[in-house]
C-alpha positions in Angstrom: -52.0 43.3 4.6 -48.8 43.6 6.1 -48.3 43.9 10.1 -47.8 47.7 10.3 -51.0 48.5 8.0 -52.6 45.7 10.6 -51.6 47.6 13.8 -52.2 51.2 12.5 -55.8 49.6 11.2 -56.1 48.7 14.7 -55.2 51.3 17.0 -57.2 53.6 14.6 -60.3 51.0 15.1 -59.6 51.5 19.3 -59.4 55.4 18.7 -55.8 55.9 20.1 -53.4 58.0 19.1 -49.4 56.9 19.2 -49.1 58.6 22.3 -52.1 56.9 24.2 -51.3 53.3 22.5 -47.8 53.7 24.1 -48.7 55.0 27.2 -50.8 51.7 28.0 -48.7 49.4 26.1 -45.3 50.8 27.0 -43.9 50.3 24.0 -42.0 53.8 23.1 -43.7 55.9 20.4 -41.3 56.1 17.8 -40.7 52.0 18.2 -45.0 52.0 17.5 -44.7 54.2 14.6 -41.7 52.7 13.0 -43.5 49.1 13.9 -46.8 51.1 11.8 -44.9 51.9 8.8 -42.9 48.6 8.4 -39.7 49.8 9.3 -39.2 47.8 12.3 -40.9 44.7 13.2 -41.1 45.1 16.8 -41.0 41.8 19.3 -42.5 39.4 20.8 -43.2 40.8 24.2 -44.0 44.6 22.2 -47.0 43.0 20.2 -48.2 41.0 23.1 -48.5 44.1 25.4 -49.9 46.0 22.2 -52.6 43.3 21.6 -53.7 43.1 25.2 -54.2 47.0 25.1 -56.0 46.7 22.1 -58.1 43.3 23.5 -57.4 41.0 21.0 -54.9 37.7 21.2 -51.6 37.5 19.2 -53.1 34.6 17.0 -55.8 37.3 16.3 -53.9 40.3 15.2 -51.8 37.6 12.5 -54.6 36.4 11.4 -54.7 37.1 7.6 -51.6 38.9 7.2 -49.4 38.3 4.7 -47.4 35.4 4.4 -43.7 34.9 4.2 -44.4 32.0 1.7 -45.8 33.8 -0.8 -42.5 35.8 -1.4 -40.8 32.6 -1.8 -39.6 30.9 -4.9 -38.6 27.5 -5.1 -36.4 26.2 -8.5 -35.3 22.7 -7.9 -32.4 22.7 -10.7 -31.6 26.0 -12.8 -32.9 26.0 -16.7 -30.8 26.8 -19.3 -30.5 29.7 -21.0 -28.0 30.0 -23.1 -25.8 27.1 -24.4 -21.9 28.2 -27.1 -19.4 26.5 -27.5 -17.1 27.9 -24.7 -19.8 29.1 -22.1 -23.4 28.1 -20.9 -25.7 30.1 -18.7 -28.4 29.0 -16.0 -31.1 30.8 -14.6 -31.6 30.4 -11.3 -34.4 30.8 -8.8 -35.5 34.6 -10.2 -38.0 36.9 -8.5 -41.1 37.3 -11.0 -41.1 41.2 -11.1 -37.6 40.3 -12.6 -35.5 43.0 -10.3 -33.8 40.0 -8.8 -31.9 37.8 -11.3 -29.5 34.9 -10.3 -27.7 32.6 -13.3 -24.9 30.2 -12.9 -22.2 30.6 -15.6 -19.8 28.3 -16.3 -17.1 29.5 -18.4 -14.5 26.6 -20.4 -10.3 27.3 -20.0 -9.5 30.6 -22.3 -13.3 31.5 -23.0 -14.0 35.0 -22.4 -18.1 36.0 -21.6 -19.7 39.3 -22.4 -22.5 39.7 -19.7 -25.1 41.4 -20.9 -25.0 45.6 -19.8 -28.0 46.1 -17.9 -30.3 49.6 -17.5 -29.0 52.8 -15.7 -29.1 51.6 -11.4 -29.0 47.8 -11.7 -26.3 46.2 -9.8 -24.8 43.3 -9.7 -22.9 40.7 -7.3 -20.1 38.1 -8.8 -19.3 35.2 -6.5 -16.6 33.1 -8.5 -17.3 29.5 -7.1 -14.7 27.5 -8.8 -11.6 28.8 -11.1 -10.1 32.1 -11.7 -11.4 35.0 -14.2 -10.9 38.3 -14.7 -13.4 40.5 -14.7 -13.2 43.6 -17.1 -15.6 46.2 -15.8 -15.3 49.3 -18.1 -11.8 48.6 -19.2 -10.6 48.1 -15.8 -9.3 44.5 -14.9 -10.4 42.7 -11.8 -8.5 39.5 -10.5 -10.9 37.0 -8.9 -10.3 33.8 -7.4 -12.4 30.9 -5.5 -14.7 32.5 -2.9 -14.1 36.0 -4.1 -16.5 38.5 -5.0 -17.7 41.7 -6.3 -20.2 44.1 -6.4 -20.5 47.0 -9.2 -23.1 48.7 -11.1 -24.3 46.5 -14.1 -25.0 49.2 -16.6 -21.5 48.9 -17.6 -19.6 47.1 -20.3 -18.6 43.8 -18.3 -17.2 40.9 -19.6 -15.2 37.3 -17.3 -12.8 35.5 -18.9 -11.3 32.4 -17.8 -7.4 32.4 -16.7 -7.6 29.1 -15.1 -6.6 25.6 -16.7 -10.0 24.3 -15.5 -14.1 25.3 -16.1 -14.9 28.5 -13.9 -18.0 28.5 -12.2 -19.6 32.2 -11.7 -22.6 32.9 -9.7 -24.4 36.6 -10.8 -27.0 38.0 -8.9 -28.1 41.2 -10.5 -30.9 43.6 -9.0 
């Protein structure tokens, strides 16, 4: 349960409406019911006022709620996905519903790399960590250089090519 879901769940349980809940917290309507449906998280001093109005503790209202750790995904060293002859491709630490993908590329001297066109609204971020490429989005060429980046809409044709004397070293974080 998240903490919006916890305090509506609550105030409902007390048999308060918004108004009356704000009234003895004072903590403004609007800031309760954005706090209620998760678009605000509201602070420290709101919830402790809250949770004395409702008479229960802090450490009681958190209790059980979810937990920021199980949205977190640890990868100690990226795996390898794909492995020619003038680029190789790691995946990084992904997001299991697979909306959030990350891969290290690293792209030889003169090697060009046609990323794979993803579905209609994916998106995608291109932070060039070492070298310089150009990146062809749709037929239309983009310089990038160290600690540049870019953001575009993956569903169309893209492809990096290496310009520099040296390996180029891509981060791609598509969503």
């Amino acid at each position: 349960m998240k903490t919006g879901a916890r305090l509506k769940q609550l105030r409902k349980e007390s048999k308060l409406t918004l108004v009356q809940l704000s009234k003895l917290s004072g903590v403004a309507v609007a800031t309760l019911s954005r706090m209620e449906s998760d678009q605000m998280t509201g602070t420290l001093d709101a919830y402790s006022s809250i949770c004395k109005n409702l008479g229960i503790s802090l450490s009681e209202f958190f209790q059980g709620l979810e937990s920021p750790e199980t949205d977190i995904h640890l990868k100690r060293t990226g795996e390898l996905i794909l492995n020619k002859v003038n680029y190789s491709i790691y995946q990084l630490a992904n997001k299991r519903n697979g909306k959030l993908k990350t891969n290290l590329i690293n792209i030889k001297p003169n090697a060009t790399v046609a990323l794979a066109i993803s579905k209609p609204g994916s998106e995608k971020c291109i932070y060039l960590l070492k070298g310089k490429v150009i990146l062809n989005i749709a037929g239309v060429d983009y310089k990038l250089e160290k600690n540049n980046s870019i953001y575009f809409k993956s569903s169309f044709m893209h492809t990096l090519k290496n310009i520099s004397s040296n390996q180029a070293m891509v981060l791609a974080v598509e969503c």
